[in-house]
N, C-alpha and C positions, 0 to 999 in steps of 0.2 A: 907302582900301582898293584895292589893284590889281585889277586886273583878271582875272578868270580866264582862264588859258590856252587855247584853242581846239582841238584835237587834227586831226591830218590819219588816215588809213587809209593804213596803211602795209602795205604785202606784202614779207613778210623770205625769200627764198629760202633752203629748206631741206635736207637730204639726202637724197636720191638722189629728186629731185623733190617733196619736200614743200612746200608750203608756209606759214606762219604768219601769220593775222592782227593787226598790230600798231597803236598807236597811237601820233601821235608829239605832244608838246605842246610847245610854241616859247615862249619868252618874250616880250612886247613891246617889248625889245631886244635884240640879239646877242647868241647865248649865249654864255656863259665856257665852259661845262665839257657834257658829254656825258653822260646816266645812264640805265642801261638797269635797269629793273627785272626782275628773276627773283621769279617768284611761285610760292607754295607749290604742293603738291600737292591739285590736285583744287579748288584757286581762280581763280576767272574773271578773267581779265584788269580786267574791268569793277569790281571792288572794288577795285581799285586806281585808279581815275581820277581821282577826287579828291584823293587825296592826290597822285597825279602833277602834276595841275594848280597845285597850290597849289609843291608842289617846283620846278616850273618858273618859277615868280615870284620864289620865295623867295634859290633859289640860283642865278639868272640860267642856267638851263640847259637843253636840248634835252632831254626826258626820254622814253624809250622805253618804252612794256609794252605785252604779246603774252596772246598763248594758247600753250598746248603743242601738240602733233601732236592730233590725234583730241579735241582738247577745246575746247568753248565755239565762237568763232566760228573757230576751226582747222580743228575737226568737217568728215570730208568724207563720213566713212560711218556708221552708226547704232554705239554704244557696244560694240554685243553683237559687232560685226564687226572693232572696232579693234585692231592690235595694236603699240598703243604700251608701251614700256616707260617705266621708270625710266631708265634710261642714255638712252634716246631725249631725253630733257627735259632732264637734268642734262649732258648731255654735250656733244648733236647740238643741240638746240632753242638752248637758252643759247647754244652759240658761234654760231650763227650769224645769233641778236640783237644779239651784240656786233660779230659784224664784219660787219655791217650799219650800225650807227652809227661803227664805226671806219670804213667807208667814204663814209659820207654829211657827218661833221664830223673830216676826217682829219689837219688841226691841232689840236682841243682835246685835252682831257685827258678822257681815259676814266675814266667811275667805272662803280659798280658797286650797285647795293640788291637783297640775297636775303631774301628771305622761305621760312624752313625748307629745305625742295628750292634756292632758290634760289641758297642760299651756300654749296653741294654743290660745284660742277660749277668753279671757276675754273683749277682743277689741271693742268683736261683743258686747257685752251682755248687758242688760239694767240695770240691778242691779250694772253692774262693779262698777261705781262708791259709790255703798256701800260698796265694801269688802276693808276690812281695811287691810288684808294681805294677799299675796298669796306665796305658796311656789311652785316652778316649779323646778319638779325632771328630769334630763338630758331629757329637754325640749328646743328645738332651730330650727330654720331656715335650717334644713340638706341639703344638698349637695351634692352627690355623691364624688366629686373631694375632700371633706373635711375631708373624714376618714382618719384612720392612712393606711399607702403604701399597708400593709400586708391585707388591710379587700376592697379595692378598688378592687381587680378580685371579691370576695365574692357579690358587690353593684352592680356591672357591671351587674352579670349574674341575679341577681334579679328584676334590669330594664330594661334588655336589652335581655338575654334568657329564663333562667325558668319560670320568672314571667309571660310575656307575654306568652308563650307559653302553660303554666297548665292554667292559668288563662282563654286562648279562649277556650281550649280543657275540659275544665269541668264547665265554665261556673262562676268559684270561684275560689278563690286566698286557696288551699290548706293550714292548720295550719302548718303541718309538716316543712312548707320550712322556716314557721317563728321561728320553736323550741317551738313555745309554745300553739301546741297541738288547737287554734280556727279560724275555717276556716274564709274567707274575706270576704265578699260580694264582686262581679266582678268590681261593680260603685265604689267599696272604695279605689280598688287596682288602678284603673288606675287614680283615682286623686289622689292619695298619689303619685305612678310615678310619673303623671304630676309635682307634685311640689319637689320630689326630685332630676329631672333633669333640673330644671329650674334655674338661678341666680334667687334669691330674694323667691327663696323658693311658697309660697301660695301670694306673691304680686299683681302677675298682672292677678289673680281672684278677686283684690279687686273693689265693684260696677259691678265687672259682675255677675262670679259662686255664691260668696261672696258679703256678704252686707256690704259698705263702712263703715270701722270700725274708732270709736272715740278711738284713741292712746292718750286723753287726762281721759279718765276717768278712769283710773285707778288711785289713786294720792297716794294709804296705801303704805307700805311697803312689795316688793317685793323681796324675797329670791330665789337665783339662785343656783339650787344645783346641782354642777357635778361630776360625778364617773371619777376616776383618768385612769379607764382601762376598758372603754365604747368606742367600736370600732363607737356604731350607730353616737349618737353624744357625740362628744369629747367636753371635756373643753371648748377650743376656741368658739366652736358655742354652748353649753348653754350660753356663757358669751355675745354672741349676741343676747341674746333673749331682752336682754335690750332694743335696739332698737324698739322694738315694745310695748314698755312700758315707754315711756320719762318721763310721769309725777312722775312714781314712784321713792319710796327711793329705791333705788337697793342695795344689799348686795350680797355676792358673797363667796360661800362655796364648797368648793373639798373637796371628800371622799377618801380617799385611802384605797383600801379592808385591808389593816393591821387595819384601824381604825375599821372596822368590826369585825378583828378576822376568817378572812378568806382570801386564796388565788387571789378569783379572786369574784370579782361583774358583770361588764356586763352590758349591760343597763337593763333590766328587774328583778335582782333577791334582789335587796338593799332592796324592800318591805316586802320580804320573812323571815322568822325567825330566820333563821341563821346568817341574820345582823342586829337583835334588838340591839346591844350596837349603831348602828348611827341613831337609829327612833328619837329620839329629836331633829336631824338636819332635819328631813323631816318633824316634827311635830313642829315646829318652836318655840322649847322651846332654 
């Protein structure tokens, strides 16, 4: 069995003085290839490490994961005082994890692993059109109207009661209501709202909130991976994510938690260990 990877503390200069704490894991030989992980929304860098580590053995490669602005070990002020957005993560944070390892391994090949938020943002970024592959984990354009029948009261009340309402009354978007324990910053909850009551999803921020993204620079090979029994975003809309990536070779992969060896996955737990028989499919071996 190899060895697990080792991780260094990596500090990603951010914009307009931010900065991200990141973590870098090396292989125990020269790496081939460069991968920067984009992690979900309101997920700790740190649930990612494991699988980083084993990715970095596996696919002989430098592998990168952070935290966002104002979250987890990014955190530079208390939650209720944060004002990080949505566009701030997908946009600002992401690029300038990528062209962090585009500057630290500036002969290999650039790849790419998003998790939901994370397979948002390559549109924006200036490196895009160096990564040669990305893999986007039940990553898509959500909708409120698009879940399965049964999880649509669940979406309703998260943009239309609880959310709103914990959200003014404490000033942040509580972790509990997301199940997984990291509270929101306020600015992040109500553009995430915004875009997942809107048709076209984060479009019609595009050249406003959002800087008018090049859907041409992407041209590698894009892997679209969706969880068979992912209430957030379902099959159908990762397989739309396409749309926002025309130049790419697209490929199109569903998990089904028996191919895990579990009951149920979800959108957030495929990262987690108890589905390492599917990490290859998210590691784009």
């Amino acid at each position: 069995m190899a060895t697990a990877a080792v991780p260094a503390s990596v500090n990603i200069p951010g914009v307009a003085g931010v900065s991200l704490a990141g973590l870098m894991f090396q292989p125990a030989g020269e790496p081939q290839t460069a991968i920067v992980l984009h992690g979900a929304t309101g997920v700790p860098r740190d649930y990612y490490a494991r699988f980083a580590a084993w990715v970095a053995e596996a696919r002989q490669a430098a592998v990168l994961i952070y935290d966002y602005r104002d979250c987890g070990h990014s955190a530079q002020v208390p939650v209720k005082q944060a004002r990080a957005t949505m566009a701030d993560w997908a946009v600002r944070d992401q690029a300038a994890a990528l062209e962090l390892l585009h500057q630290r391994f500036p002969e290999l090949p650039l790849e790419v692993i998003g998790h939901s938020l994370g397979g948002l943002g390559l549109p924006f970024h200036d490196r895009g059109d160096r990564v040669v592959r990305m893999v986007a984990v039940a990553s898509g354009p959500a909708h409120w109207s698009r879940h399965p029948l049964g999880f649509v009261p669940k979406a309703l009340a998260f943009w239309y009661l609880a959310g709103p309402l914990l959200t003014s009354l404490l000033g942040y978007m509580p972790g509990w209501v997301l199940g997984q324990g990291a509270h929101l910053p306020a600015g992040a909850y109500w553009e995430w709202r915004r875009w997942c009551i809107t048709p076209g999803f984060y479009r019609r921020d595009w050249g406003r909130r959002l800087p008018q993204p090049d859907l041409s620079r992407m041209k590698g090979r894009l892997r679209l991976v969706a969880i068979a029994d992912d209430p957030m975003l379902p099959p159908p809309v990762v397989r739309d994510l396409a749309g926002f990536y025309p130049a790419a070779q697209v490929e199109n992969h569903l998990i089904e938690p028996a191919a895990a060896g579990v009951a149920s996955i979800g959108h957030l737990r495929v990262f987690s260990e108890r589905c390492r028989a599917v990490w290859p499919v998210l590691a784009g071996l």
